[in-house]
C-alpha positions as CSV (number, residue, x, y, z in Angstrom):
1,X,4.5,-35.7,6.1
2,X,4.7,-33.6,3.0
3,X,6.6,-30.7,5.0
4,X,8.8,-32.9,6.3
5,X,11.3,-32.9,3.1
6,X,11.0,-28.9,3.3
7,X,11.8,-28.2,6.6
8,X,15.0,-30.5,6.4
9,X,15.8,-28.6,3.1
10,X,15.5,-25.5,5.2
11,X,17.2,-26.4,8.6
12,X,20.3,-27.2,6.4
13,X,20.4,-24.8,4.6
14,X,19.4,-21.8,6.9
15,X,20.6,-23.8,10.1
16,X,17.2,-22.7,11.6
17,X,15.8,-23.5,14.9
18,X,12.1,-24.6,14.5
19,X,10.3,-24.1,17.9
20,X,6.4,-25.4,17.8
21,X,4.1,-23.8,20.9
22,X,0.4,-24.2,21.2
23,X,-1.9,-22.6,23.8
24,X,-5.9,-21.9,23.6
25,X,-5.3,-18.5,21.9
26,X,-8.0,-16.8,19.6
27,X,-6.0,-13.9,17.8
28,X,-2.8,-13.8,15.4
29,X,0.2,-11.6,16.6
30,X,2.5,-9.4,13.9
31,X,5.3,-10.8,13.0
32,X,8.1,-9.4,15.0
33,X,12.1,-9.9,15.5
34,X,13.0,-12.1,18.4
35,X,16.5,-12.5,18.1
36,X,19.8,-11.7,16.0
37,X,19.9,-15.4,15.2
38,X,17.8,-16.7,12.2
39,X,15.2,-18.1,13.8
40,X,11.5,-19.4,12.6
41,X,8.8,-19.5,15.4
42,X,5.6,-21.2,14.8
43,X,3.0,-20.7,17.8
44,X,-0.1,-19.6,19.1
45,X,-0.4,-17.2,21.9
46,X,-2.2,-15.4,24.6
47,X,-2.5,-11.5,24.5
48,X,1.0,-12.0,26.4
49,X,2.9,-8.5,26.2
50,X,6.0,-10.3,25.2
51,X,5.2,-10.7,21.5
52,X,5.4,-7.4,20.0
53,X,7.5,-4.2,21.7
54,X,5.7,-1.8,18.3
55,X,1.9,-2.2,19.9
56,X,0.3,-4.1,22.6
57,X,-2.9,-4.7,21.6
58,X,-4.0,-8.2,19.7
59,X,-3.9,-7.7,16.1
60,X,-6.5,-9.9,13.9
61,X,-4.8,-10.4,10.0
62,X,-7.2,-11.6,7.5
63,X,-4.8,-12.8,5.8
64,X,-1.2,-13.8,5.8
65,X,2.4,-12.4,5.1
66,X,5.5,-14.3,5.6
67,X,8.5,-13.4,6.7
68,X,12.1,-14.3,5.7
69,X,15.5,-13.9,6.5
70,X,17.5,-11.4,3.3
71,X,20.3,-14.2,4.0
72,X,18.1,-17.4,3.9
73,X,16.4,-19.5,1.1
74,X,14.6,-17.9,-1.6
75,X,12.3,-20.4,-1.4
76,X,11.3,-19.6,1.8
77,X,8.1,-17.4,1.7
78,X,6.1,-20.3,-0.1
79,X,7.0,-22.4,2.2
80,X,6.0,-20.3,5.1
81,X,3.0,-19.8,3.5
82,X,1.9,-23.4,3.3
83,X,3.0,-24.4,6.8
84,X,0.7,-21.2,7.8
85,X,-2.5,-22.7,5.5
86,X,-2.0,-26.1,7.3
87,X,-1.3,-25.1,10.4
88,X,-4.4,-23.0,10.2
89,X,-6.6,-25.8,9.2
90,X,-5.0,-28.1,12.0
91,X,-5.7,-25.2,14.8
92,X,-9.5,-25.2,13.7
93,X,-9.9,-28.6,14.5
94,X,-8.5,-28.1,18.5
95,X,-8.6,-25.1,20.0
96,X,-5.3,-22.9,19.2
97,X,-4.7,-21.0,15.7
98,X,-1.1,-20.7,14.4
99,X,0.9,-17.9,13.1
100,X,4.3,-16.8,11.7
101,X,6.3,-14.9,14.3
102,X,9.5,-14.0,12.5
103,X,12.4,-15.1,10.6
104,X,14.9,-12.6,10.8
105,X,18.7,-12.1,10.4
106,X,20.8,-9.4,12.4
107,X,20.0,-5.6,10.3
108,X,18.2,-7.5,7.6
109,X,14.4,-8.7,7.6
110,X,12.2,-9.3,4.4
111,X,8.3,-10.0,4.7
112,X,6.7,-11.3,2.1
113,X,2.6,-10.3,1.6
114,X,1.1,-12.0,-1.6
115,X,-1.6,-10.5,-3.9
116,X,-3.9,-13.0,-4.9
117,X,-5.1,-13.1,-8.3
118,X,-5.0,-16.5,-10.3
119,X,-2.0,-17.2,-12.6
120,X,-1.6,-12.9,-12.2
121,X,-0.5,-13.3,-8.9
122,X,2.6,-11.3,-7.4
123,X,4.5,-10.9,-4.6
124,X,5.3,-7.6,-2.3
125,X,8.8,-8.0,-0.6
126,X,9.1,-5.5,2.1
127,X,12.2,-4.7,3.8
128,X,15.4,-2.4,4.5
129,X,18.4,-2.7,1.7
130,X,16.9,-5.0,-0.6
131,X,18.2,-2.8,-3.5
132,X,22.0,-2.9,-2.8
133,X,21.7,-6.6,-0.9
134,X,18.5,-8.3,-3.1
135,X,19.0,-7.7,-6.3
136,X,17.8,-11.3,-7.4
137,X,13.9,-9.8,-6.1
138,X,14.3,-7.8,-9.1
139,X,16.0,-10.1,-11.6
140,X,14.3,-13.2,-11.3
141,X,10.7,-11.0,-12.0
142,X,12.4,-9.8,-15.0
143,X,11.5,-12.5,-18.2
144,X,13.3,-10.4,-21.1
145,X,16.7,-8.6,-22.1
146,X,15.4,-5.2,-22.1
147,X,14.6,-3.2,-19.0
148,X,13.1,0.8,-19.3
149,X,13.4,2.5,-16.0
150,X,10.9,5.6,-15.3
151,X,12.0,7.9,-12.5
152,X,11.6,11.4,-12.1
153,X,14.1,14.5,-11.2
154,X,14.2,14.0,-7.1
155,X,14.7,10.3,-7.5
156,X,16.7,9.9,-10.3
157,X,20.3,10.9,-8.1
158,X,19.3,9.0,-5.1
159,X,18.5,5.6,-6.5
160,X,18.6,5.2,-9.9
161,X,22.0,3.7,-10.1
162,X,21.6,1.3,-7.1
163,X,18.5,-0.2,-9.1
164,X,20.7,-0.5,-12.2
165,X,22.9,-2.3,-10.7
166,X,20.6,-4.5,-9.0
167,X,19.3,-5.1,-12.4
168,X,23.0,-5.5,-14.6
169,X,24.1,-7.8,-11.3
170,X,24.2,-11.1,-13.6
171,X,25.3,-9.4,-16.7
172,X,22.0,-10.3,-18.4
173,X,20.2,-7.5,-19.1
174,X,20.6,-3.9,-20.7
175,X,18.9,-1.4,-18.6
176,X,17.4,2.3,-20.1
177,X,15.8,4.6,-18.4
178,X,13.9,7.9,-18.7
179,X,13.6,10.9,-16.2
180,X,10.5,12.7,-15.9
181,X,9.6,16.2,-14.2
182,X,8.0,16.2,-10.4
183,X,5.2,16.1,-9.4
184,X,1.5,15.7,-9.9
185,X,0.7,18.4,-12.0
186,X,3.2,16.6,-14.0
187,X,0.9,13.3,-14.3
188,X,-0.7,13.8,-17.8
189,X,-0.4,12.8,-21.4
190,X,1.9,14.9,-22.4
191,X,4.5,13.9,-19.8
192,X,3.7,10.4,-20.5
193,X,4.5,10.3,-24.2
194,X,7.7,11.1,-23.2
195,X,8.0,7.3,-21.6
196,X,6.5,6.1,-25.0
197,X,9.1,8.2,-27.1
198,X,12.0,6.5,-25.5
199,X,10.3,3.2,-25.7
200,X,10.0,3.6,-29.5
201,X,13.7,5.7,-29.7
202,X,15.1,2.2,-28.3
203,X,13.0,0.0,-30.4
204,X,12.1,-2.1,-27.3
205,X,9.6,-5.1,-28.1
206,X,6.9,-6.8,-26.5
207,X,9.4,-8.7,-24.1
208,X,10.5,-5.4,-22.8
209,X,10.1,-4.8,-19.0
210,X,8.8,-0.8,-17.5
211,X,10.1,-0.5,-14.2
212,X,8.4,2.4,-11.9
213,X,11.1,3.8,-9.4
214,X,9.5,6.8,-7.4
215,X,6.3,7.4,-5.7
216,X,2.7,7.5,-6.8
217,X,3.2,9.7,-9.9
218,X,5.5,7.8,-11.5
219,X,3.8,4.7,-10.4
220,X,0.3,5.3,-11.9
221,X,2.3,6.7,-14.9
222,X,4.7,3.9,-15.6
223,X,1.8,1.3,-15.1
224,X,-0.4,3.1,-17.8
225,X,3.0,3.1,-20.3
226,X,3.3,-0.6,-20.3
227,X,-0.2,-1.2,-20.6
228,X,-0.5,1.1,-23.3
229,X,2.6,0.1,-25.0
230,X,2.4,-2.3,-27.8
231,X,-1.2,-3.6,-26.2
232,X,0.7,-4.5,-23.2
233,X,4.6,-5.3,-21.5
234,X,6.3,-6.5,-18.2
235,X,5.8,-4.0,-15.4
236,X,7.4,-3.8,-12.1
237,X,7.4,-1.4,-9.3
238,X,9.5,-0.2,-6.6
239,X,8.1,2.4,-4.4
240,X,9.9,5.0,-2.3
241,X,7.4,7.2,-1.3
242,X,5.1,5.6,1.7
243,X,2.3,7.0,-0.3
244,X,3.0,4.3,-2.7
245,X,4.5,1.9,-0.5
246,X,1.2,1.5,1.5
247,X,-1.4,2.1,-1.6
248,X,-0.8,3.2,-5.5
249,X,1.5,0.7,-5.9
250,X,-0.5,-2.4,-5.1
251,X,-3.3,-3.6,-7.2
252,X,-3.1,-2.2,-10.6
253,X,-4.8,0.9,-11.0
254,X,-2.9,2.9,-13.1
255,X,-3.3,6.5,-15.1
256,X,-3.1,10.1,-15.3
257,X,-4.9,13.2,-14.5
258,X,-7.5,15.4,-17.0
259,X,-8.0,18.8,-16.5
260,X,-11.9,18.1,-15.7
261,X,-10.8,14.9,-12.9
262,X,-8.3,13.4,-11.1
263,X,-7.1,9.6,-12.5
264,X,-9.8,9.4,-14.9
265,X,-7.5,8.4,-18.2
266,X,-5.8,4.7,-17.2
267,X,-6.4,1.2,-17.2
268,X,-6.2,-1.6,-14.5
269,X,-2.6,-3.4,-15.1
270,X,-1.5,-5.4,-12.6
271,X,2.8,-5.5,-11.9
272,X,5.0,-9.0,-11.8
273,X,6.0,-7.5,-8.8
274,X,6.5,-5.0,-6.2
275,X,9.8,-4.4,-3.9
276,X,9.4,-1.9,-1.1
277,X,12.7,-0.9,0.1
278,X,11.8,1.0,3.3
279,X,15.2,2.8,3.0
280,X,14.3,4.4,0.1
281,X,12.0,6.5,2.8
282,X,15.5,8.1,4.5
283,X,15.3,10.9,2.0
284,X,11.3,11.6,2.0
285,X,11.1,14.9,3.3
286,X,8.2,15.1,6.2
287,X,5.2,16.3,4.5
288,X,5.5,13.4,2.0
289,X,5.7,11.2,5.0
290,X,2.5,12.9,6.5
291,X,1.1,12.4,3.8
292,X,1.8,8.9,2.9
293,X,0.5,8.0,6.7
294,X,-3.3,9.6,5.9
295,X,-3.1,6.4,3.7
296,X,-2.4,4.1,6.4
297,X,-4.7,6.0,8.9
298,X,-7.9,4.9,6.2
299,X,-7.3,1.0,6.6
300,X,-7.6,1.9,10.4
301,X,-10.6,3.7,9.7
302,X,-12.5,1.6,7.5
303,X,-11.5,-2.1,8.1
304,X,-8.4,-2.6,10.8
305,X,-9.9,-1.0,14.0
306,X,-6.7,-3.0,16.3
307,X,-4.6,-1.0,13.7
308,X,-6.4,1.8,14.0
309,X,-5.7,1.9,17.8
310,X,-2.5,0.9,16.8
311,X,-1.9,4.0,15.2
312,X,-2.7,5.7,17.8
313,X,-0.1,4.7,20.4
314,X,2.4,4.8,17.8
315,X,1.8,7.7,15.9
316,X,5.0,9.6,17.5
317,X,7.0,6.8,16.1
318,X,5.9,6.8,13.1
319,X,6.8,10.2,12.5
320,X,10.3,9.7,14.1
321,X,10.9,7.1,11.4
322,X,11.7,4.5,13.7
323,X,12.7,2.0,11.7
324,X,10.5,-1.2,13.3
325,X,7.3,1.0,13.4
326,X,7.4,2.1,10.1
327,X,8.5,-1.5,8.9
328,X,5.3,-2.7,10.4
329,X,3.0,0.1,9.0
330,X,3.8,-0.8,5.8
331,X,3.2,-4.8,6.5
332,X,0.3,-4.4,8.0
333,X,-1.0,-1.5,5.5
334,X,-0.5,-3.5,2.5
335,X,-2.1,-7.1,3.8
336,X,-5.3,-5.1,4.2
337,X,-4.6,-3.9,0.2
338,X,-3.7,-7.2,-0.8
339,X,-6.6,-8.7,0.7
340,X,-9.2,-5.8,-0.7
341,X,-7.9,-6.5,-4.6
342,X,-7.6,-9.9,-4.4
343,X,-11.6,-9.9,-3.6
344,X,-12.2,-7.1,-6.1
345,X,-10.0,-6.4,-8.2
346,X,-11.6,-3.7,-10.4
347,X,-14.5,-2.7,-8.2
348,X,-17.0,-4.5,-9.4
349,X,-18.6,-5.3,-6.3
350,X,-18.2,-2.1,-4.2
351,X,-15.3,-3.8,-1.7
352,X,-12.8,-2.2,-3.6
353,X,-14.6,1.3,-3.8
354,X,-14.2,1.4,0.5
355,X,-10.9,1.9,-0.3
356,X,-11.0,5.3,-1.4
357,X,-12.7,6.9,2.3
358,X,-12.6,10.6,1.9
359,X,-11.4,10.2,-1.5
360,X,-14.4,11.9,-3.4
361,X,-13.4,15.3,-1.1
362,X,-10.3,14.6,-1.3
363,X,-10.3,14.3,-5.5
364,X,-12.3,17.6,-5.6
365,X,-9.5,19.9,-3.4
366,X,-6.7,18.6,-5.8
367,X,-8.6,19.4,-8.9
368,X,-10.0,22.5,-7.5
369,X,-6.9,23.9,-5.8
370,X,-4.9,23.1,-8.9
371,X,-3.3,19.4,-9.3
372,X,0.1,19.9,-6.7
373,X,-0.9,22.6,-4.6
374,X,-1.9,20.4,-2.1
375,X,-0.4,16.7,-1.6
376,X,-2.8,13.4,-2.1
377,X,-2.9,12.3,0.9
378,X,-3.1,16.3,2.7
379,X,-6.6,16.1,0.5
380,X,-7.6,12.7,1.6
381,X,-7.0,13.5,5.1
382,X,-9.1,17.0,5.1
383,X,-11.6,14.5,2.5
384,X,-11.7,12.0,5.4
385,X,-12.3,14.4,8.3
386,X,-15.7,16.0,5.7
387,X,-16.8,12.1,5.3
388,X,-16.3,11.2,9.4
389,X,-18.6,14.5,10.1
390,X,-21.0,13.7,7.6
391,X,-21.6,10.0,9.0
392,X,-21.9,11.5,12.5
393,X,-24.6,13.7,11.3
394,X,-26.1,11.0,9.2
395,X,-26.3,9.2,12.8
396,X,-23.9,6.2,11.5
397,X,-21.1,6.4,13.9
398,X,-21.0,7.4,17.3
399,X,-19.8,10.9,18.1
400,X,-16.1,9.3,19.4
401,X,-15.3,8.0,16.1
402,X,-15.3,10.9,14.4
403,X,-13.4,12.9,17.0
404,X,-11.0,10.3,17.1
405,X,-10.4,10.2,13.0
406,X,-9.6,14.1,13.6
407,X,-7.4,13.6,16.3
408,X,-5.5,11.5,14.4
409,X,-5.1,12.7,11.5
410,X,-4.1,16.3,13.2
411,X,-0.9,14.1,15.3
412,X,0.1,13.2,11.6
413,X,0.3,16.4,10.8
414,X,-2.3,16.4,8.4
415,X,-5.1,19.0,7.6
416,X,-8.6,18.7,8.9
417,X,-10.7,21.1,6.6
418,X,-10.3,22.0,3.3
419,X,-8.9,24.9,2.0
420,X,-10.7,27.9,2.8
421,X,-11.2,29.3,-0.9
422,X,-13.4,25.9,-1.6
423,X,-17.3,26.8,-1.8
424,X,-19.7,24.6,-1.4
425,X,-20.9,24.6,-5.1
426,X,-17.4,24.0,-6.5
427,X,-17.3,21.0,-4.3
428,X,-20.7,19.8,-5.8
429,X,-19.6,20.2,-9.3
430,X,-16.5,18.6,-9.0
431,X,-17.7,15.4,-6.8
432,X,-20.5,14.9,-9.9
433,X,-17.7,13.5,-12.4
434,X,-16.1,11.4,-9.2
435,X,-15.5,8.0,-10.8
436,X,-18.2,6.3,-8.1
437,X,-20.6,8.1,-9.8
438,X,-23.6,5.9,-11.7
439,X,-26.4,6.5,-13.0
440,X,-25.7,10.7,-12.9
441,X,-26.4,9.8,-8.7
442,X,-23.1,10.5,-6.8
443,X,-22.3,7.5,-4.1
444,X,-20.1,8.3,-1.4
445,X,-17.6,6.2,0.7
446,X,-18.8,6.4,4.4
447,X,-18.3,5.1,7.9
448,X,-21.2,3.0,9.7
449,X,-21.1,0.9,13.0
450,X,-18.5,0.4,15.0
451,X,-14.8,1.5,13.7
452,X,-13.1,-0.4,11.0
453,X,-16.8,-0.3,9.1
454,X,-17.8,1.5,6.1
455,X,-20.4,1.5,3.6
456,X,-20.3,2.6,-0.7
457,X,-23.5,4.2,-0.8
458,X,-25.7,6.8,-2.1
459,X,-28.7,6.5,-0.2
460,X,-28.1,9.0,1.9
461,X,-29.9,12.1,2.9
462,X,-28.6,14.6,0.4
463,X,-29.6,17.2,3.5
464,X,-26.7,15.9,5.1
465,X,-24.4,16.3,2.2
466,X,-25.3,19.9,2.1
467,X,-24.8,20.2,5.6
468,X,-21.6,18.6,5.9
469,X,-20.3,21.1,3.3
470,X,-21.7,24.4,4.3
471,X,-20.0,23.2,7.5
472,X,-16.6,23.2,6.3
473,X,-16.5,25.5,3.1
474,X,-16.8,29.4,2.3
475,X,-20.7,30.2,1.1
């Protein structure tokens, strides 16, 4: 009875069609565009082929995005979200369970996926052109008069003004930004204080909002700036890497580099929000979009195994850019963050930690190589591929996992091994200041049971360990 009110609210104002289905299914399918006309869908289903054309296999969410039309309400997405939560707890007590199809408009389709984390809660709006056709995502997040944009050199001509302009759309704000160098060997303190030198230059206050435009870097940058800055100010990012479309940008973890570790100097500082424009990825050139899919590859890996194989029948699409898969990728990549931070939100129970599979590897190539020499997620693949092999000989997965994780990975164009001027010992001195470290005993992130399981753990055999890297690195 309580919807009812909405749903009139909605129908007249979006003139949509609601459709209600129910059948005996057991499994939630991906939202997915039926039609050019706005259309909301709420039904269960059968592992029917006719639900989504991106993968045919039954996908199981954890938890729920919603989808809404870029020319319907703005209100929409909480509403969504409560007719899924009831809907859900109707389904349990009969025999079908409920899910949010689509609500789309012709070119233009925005998903909602919420992070969940008390009165610091924030939305992720995913979706093409909501720069130039959304700007109120941006403004209504915005509390102040003062916006300070951080970009850096490559970003800066591309999309700098259309976010200014998103910004000034009401005639409400003034807008500053800053333009940074590059690049990770850009991401220390130095650089940074350039972020607080403006702030100060400008005399921007407390009510002042950072806003991150560009991809991991500038991210993890920007977000340590406004935590930093005057104990603390409003901070917003927009993405356009999928590197930190699928991972950096969600859930808070923010910093720079030291000479002696990777992302050891930052704080956890959670955004207001975070607006993915997947258009933004038209100009990524193909090793940054390699890269950005190792990311997506480790949700697979570790907690998704229906996205995992997935992945694997459309990993061609993916690096074609088509559109709907990469749309999707994204979704379905940042649910399973969403979920992860909103149960752990600054690892204090080891849930959180499963997140960074291959990571510890990964860490020790960039630092070791030289931050920039080889990409984030190039490391984490080749880091990934050492911690697959090491669970195999640990006897923790089955042989076909691991070849599968390397298989992968080497369709995304990704490397497999580290680089081959990496000993052994360099590996071991490096991985000893790796953030999972406690008590001076180094825990690793590895795979156990079937795929999409993983364990944080350092009772391992250390044999192993040794094993795994005399396998892969120069004596």
């Amino acid at each position: 009875k309580a919807l009812v009110p909405q749903f009139k609210t909605l129908i007249k104002m979006s003139l949509l069609k609601l459709k209600v289905h129910a059948s005996s299914a057991s499994s939630l399918r991906p939202p997915v565009v039926r039609s050019s006309r706005a259309t909301l869908s709420v039904s269960a289903h059968t592992a029917s082929s006719e639900v989504a054309p991106v993968t045919q296999e039954p996908i199981h969410l954890r938890t729920q995005s919603s989808a809404s039309s870029i020319y319907g309400s703005s209100a929409f997405s909480g509403v969504n979200r409560r007719v899924v939560q009831r809907l859900r707890q109707k389904s349990r007590q009969g025999s079908s369970r409920a899910a949010i199809l689509a609500v789309a408009a012709p070119d233009r389709v925005m998903k909602t996926v919420n992070v969940e984390l008390g009165d610091r809660s924030y939305p992720i709006y995913i979706g093409n052109g909501l720069l130039k056709d959304r700007p109120e995502l941006l403004r209504k997040h915005v509390p102040g008069k003062r916006v300070l944009i951080v970009t850096n050199e490559t970003i800066a001509p591309l999309y700098l003004d259309q976010c200014v302009k998103a910004l000034t759309a009401d005639g409400k704000l003034q807008v500053d930004h800053v333009i940074l160098p590059d690049g990770e060997e850009h991401k220390n303190m130095e650089v940074l204080q350039k972020v607080w030198d403006k702030a100060l230059q400008l005399r921007l206050d407390r009510g002042t909002t950072f806003l991150a435009l560009g991809g991991g870097v500038i991210g993890d940058m920007t977000g340590f700036a406004a935590a930093c800055y005057q104990r603390g100010v409003h901070f917003i990012q927009v993405p356009t890497t999928v590197m930190s479309q699928v991972d950096s940008s969600v859930g808070g973890k923010t910093g720079v580099n030291h000479p002696l570790g990777k992302n050891m100097i930052g704080a956890f500082y959670q955004p207001q929000v975070v607006l993915v424009d997947t258009d933004t990825l038209a100009s990524l050139p193909d090793r940054e979009l390699a890269s950005g899919i190792s990311e997506v590859i480790k949700y697979g890996l570790i907690r998704d195994a229906a996205f995992f194989t997935w992945l694997e029948q459309n990993m061609d699409r993916l690096l074609a850019r088509d559109p709907e898969a990469i749309a999707y990728a994204v979704e379905r990549s940042c649910i399973n963050k969403a979920e992860v931070v909103a149960a752990d939100e600054k690892e204090t129970n080891d849930l959180r930690a499963t997140l960074n599979l291959g990571h510890t590897f990964g860490h020790a190539i960039e630092t070791g190589t030289g931050y920039g020499v080889w990409l984030h997620g190039e490391a984490v693949a080749a880091g990934m591929c050492m911690a697959a092999y090491m669970s195999w000989k640990l006897g923790w997965i089955e042989k076909d996992i691991h070849d599968r994780t390397v298989a992968l990975l080497k369709r995304a164009k990704l490397p497999v091994v580290p680089p081959p001027e990496m000993t052994a010992q360099q590996f071991r001195d490096l991985m000893a200041v790796d953030k999972k470290v406690s008590a001076g005993k180094l825990r690793l992130v590895l795979l156990k049971g079937a795929l999409g399981n993983c364990v944080v753990t350092g009772d391992f055999d250390p044999a192993k360990l040794d094993e795994t890297l005399a396998h892969f690195c120069a004596k």
